[in-house]
N, C-alpha and C positions, 0 to 999 in steps of 0.2 A: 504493500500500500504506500508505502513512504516515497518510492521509487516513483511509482505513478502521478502525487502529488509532488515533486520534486518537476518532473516533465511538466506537469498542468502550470506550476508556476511558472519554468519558463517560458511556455507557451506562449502567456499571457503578458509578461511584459515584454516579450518579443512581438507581441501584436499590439500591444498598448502602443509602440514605437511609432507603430504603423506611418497614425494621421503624421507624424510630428515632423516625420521625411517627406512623406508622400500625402497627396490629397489626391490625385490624378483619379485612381481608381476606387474609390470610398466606396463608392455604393455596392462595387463588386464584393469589397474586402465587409459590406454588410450583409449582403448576399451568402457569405459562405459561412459566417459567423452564425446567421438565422438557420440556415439547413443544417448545422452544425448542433446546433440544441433541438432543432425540430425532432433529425436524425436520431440523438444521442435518446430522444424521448421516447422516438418509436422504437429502438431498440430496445425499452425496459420491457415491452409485450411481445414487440415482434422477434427480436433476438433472442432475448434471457427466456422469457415465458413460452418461446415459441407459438406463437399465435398473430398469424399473416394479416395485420391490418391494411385496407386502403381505402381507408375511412377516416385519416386524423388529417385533411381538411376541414372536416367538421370544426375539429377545437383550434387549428388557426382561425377560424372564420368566426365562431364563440370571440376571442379574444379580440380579434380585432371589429367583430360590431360592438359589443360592450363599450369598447375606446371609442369609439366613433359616435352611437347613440350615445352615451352619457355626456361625453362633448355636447353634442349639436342638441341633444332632445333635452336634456336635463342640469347643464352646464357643472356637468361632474369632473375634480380632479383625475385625470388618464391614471392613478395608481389607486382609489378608491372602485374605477370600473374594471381594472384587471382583478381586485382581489376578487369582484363577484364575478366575475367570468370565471376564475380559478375555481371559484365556491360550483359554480352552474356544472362545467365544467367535469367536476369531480361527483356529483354528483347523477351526472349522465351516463358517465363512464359505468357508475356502479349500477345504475337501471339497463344500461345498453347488454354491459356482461352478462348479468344474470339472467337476462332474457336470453342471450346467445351464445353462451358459453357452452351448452348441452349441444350444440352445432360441431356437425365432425368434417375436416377437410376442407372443401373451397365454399361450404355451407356459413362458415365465420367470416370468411374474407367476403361473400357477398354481401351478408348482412351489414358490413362494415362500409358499402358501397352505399347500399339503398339508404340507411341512417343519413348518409351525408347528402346524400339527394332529396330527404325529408326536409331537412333543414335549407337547404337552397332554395327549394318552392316555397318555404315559409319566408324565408326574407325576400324573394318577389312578391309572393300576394299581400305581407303584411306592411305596403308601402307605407301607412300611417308611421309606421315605426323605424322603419329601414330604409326608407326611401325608394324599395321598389327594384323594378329593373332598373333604374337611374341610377341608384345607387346612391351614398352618402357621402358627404367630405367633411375632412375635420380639419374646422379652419383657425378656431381660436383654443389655445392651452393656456392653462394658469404656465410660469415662470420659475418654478421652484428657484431658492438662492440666486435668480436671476439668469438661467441656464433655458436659454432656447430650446423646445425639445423638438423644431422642426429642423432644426442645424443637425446638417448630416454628421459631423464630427460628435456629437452629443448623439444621434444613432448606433452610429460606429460603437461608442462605449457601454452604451446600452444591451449594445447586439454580444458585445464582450463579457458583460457580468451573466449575461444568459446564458450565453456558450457556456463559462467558467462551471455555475451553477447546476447544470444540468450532469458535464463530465464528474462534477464533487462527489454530488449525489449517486454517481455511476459509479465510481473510485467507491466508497462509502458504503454502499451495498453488496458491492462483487468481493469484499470481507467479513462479510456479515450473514447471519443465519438464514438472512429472505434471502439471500443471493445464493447462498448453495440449494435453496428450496425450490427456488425457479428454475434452476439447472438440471435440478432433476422431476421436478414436472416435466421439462420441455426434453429430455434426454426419453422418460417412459413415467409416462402417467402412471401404470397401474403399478411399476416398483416404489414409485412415489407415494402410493397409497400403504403400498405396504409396508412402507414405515413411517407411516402414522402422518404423512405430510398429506391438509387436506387439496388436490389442483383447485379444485373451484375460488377456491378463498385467497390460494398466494398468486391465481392468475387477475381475480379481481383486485387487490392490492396494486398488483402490478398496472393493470386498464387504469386505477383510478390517480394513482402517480406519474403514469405517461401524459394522460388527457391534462390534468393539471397544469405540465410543464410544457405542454405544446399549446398552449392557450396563453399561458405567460408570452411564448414566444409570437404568437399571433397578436397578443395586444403591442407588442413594439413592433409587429409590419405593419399594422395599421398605421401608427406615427410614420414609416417611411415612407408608407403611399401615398398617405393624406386624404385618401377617396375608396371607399369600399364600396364593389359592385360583387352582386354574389355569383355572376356567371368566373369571373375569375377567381373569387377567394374563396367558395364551396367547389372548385374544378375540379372533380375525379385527376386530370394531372398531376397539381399538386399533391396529390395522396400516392401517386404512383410515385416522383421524384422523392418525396422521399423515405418511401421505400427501397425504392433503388440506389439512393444513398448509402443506405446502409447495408446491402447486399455487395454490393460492391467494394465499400470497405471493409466490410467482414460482420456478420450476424454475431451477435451474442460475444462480442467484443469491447473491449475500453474503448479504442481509437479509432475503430474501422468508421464509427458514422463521420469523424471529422476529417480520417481521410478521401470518404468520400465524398464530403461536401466539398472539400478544397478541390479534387479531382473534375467531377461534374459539371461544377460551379465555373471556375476557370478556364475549362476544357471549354465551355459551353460559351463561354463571351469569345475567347479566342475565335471560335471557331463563324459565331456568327459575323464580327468584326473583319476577317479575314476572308470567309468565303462567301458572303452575303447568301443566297437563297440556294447554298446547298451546304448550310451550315449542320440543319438537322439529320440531315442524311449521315454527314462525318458523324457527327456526334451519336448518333443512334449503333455506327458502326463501332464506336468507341467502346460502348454499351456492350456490344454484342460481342466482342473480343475480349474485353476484361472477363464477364461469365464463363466465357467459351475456354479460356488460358485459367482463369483463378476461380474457379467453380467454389472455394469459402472465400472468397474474398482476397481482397489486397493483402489486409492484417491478418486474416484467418488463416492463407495459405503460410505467413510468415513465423505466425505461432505455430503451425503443425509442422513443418521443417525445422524449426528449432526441436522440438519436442524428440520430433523422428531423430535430431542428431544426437540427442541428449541420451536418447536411449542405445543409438549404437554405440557408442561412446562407451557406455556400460557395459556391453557385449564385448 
């Protein structure tokens, strides 16, 4: 644990540096920071607990209308409407699982589609409140200590204590009794049973801690967007991306979501800035050749060739 905390520190003031060199590409370096926690979130279900969500659009989208309505509808402090998103949020999670946890196979992962297309039709029909297909913007923020929160450089850091936060709480678990408990739910359910661990309870634990902190992380993209339309922030894509963040850097892993967000994320401006309209093409090929070469991942394949050496070693 010490080690891994030793890495998160430097990370973090090696990205904290970031703004102070560079401004050029802020938004990108928020962009990977956000996939980065989103990732690190959906890998406490979909990695650790093994249960294939593409449904946490949903709680970005929680997060960032809370910021957005309590702004514009209610003139609420952006950190009083992330905690009840986090509250809402956490609470969904645990009505969503327990309805769908008895779900075997791609029967979870749908459920986890249509949830999030409930909630999309709800913030179109419920324009009174959401603003509609139009969508809502958030134009005025209280100031805290005098700190801009629509200054990108004040995102960036934002985008940073989330990231941080999310990998802490991942470091922090993956020592701890829930974290060998979701390993072996997601390793074989019924050895799990039979020693006394119950799935249903440490996978809900797990839904209702992911949803939490991907809702935290959606109330600060709403701050970067400034404007929430549900066709883009309930998008089945975004549940897919970041999924495949963290498939790509490695399932049920410390690092793999943030190396995959730095991957994807980066890969993906490159490649749109450089190839204009056959950007997606490359990068969809990128996709398909990291699976295809690193079938656990970036980090995944990296810890199981260490392991593999560690053992012949012994031999």
């Amino acid at each position: 644990m010490s080690k891994h905390i030793l890495i998160l520190g430097g990370l973090i003031v090696a990205a904290a540096c970031y703004p102070l060199t560079s401004s050029a590409y802020i938004t990108v370096g928020i962009s990977v920071l956000l996939f980065t926690g989103w990732a690190t979130s959906w890998n406490l279900l979909g990695g650790w607990a093994g249960q294939l969500s593409l449904g946490h659009a949903s709680f970005v989208g929680l997060g960032a209308y809370f910021v957005a309505i309590g702004s514009a509808q209610f003139g609420l402090a952006p950190w009083w409407s992330l905690l009840l998103a986090m509250a809402v949020a956490a609470v969904m999670a645990l009505i969503w699982g327990k309805l769908t946890f008895g779900l075997r196979g791609p029967y979870f992962t749908l459920s986890t589609i249509a949830i999030a297309e409930i909630l999309r039709l709800i913030a179109i029909n419920e324009g009174w409140l959401t603003g509609g297909a139009s969508g809502v913007f958030i134009d005025t923020l209280p100031e805290p200590f005098g700190i801009d929160l629509f200054d990108k450089t004040t995102q960036y850091y934002l985008a940073l204590i989330y990231a941080a936060i999310t990998i802490g709480i991942t470091i922090y678990i993956s020592t701890r009794k829930f974290g060998y408990q979701l390993k072996a739910v997601r390793d074989n359910e019924e050895a799990a049973m039979a020693a006394g661990i119950n799935p249903s309870i440490i996978k809900l634990k797990a839904f209702v801690l992911s949803g939490i902190l991907t809702a935290l992380g959606g109330g600060i993209y709403g701050l970067f967007l400034s404007f929430i339309e549900p066709h883009i922030i309930f998008n089945l894509l975004l549940s897919i991306q970041i999924a495949l963040t963290v498939i790509i850097g490695g399932r049920g892993t410390l690092w793999g979501p943030a190396v995959g967000a730095a991957l994807l994320v980066i890969s993906g401006e490159i490649f749109r800035t450089a190839f204009a309209q056959a950007n997606m093409l490359l990068y969809g090929v990128l996709i398909l050749v990291v699976i295809l070469v690193l079938p656990r991942g970036i980090v995944g394949e990296y810890a199981h060739k260490l392991i593999r050496k560690k053992y012949a070693n012994r031999a």
